[in-house]
C-alpha positions in Angstrom: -33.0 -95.2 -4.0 -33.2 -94.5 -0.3 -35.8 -91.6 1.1 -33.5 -89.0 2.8 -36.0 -88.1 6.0 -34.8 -85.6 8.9 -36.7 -85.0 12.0 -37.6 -82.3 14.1 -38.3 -83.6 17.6 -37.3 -82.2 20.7 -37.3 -85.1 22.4 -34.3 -87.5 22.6 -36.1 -90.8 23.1 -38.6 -90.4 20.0 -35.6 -89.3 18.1 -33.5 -92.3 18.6 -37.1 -94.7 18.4 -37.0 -92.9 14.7 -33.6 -93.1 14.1 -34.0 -97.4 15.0 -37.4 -97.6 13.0 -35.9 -96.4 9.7 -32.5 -97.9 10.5 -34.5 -101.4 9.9 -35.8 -100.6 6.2 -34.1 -100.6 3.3 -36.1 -97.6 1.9 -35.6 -94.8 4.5 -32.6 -93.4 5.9 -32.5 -90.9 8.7 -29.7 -88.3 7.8 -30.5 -85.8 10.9 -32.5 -85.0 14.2 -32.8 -81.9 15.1 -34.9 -79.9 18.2 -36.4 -76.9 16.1 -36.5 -75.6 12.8 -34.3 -73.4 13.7 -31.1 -76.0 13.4 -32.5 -77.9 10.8 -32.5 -74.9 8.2 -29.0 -74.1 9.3 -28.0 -77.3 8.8 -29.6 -77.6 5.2 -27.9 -74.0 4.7 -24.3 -76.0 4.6 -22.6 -76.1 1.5 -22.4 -80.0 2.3 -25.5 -80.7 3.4 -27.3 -83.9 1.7 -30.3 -83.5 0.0 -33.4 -84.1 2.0 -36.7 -85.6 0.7 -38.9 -85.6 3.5 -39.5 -84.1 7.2 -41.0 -85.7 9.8 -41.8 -82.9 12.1 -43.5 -83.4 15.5 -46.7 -80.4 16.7 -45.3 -79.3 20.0 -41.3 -78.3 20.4 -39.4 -77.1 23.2 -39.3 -73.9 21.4 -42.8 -73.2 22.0 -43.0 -72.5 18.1 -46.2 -72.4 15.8 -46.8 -76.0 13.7 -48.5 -73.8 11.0 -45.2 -71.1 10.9 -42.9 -74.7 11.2 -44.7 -76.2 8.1 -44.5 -73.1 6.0 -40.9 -72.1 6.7 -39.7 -75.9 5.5 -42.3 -76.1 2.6 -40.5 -72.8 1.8 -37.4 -74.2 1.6 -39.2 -76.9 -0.8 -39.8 -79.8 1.7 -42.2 -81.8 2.1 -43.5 -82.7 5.5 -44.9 -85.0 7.8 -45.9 -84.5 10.7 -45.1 -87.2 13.3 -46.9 -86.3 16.6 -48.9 -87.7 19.6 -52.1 -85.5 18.0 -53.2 -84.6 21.8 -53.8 -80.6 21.3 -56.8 -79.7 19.4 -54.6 -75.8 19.0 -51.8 -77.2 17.7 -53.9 -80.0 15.4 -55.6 -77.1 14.3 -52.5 -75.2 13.0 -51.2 -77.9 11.4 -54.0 -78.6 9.5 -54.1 -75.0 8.4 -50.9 -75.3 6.7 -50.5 -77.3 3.5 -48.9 -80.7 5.2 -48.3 -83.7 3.3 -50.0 -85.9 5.7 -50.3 -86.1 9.8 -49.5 -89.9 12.2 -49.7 -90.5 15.5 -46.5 -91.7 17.1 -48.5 -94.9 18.5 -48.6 -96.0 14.7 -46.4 -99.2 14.1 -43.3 -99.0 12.2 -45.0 -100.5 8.9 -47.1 -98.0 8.8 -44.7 -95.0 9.7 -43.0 -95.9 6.5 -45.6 -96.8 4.4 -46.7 -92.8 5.4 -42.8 -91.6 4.7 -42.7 -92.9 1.0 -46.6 -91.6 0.4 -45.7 -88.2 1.2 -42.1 -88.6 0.0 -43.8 -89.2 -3.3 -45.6 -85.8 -3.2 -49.0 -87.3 -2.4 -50.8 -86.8 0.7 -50.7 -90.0 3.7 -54.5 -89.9 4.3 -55.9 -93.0 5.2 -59.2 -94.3 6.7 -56.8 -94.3 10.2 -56.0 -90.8 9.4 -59.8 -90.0 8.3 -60.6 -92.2 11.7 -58.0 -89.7 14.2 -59.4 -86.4 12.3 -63.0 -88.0 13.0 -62.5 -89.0 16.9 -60.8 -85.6 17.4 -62.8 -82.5 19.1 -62.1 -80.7 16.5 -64.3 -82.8 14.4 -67.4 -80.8 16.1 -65.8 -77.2 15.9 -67.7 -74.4 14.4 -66.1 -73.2 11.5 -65.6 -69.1 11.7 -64.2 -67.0 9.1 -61.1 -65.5 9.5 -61.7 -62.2 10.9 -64.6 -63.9 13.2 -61.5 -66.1 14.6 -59.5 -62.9 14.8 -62.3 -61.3 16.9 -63.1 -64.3 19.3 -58.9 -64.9 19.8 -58.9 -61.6 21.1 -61.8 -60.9 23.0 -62.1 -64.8 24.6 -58.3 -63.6 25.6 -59.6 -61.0 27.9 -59.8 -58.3 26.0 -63.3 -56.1 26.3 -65.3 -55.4 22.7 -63.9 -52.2 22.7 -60.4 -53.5 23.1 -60.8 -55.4 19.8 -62.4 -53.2 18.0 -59.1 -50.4 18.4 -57.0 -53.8 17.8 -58.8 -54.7 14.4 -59.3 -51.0 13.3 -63.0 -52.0 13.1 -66.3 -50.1 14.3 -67.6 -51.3 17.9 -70.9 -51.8 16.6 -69.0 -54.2 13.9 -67.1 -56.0 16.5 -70.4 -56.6 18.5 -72.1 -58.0 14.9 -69.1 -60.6 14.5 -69.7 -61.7 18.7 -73.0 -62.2 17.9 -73.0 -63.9 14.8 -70.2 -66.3 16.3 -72.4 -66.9 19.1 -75.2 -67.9 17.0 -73.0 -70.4 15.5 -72.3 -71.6 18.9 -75.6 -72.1 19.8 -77.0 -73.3 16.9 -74.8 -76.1 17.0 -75.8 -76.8 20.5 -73.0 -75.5 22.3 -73.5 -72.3 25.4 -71.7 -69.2 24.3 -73.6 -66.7 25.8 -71.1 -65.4 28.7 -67.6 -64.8 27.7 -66.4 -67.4 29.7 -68.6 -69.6 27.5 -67.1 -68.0 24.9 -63.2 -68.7 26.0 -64.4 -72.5 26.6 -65.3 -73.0 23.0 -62.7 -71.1 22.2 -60.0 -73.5 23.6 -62.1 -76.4 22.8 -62.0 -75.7 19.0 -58.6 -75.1 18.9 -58.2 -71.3 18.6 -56.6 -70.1 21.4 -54.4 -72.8 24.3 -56.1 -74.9 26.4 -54.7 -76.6 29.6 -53.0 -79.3 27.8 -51.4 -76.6 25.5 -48.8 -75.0 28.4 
């Protein structure tokens, strides 16, 4: 039986390169290509709509829309998904990861491989192999300093420009608190042997791991 794979690419070219790629195996069919998630949920609300087994969803859209809110929404709605993307944004890298994907190829992968990753993740399992181990390992991310969640809270908003006591009336939390979490994330920083002493510092980092958009990002 065929895999029924849709994709969510906002670009014409990578849509028909897909569209020719599955075309040629036996064991994928594309059924849809679609520029957001948006269109693709309203075309899986029609009462006629096939049934879809797979989505191969690239990490930056036209839309401007968050991989890690993408992924969610169309695991939601019982799909599995994998995202097909060019893997050059540690931020948006970063949100996919952070949502449960079934797997993540570059588009420079050749059509083999592309399908040998569509029927692992069809299947439920997760595509990660020693080239996907090899991508996450090359990536800048690999180096990132890992922060808890309301330390990444606190760095997003004050490497954005806003001053410590800024956050601290945006988190509800005590300025001598906020000041604790800078510090500790700073010590992180430089523990790992990487300036954060200035906020600029900081806001490099920042973008560097992944946690706010860096020039590439826009």
């Amino acid at each position: 039986m065929s895999i029924n794979v849709v994709a969510v690419d906002d670009h014409d070219v990578a849509l028909v390169g897909i569209r020719g790629v599955l075309a040629d195996s036996e064991e994928c069919t594309l059924i849809g290509g679609f520029s957001d998630v948006d269109s693709l949920e309203k075309f899986l609300g029609s009462p006629d709509a096939p049934a879809v087994d797979l989505v191969l969803l690239d990490l930056r859209l036209g839309d401007d829309s968050d991989p890690y809110m993408n992924v969610t929404r169309l695991r939601e709605l019982g799909l599995k998904v994998l995202v097909f993307s060019a893997m050059e944004s540690p931020f948006y890298m970063r949100r996919a990861l952070l949502a449960d994907v079934n797997g993540m190829v570059q588009k420079s992968v050749d059509a083999s491989e592309l399908i040998g990753a569509i029927k692992t993740a069809a299947a439920g399992a997760t595509y990660a192999t020693s080239d996907w181990a090899s991508l996450i390992d090359s990536d800048p991310l690999a180096e990132s300093i890992e922060l808890t969640e309301r330390q990444q809270e606190i760095l997003v908003l004050y490497a954005s420009g806003m001053t410590a006591d800024s956050v601290a009336r945006a988190t509800g939390l005590k300025d001598p608190t906020v000041q604790d979490h800078l510090n500790r994330i700073r010590r992180k920083y430089v523990e790992a042997g990487r300036r954060a002493n200035t906020k600029v510092e900081l806001y490099r980092r920042a973008q560097q791991d992944g946690y706010i958009r860096g020039p590439v990002d826009h």
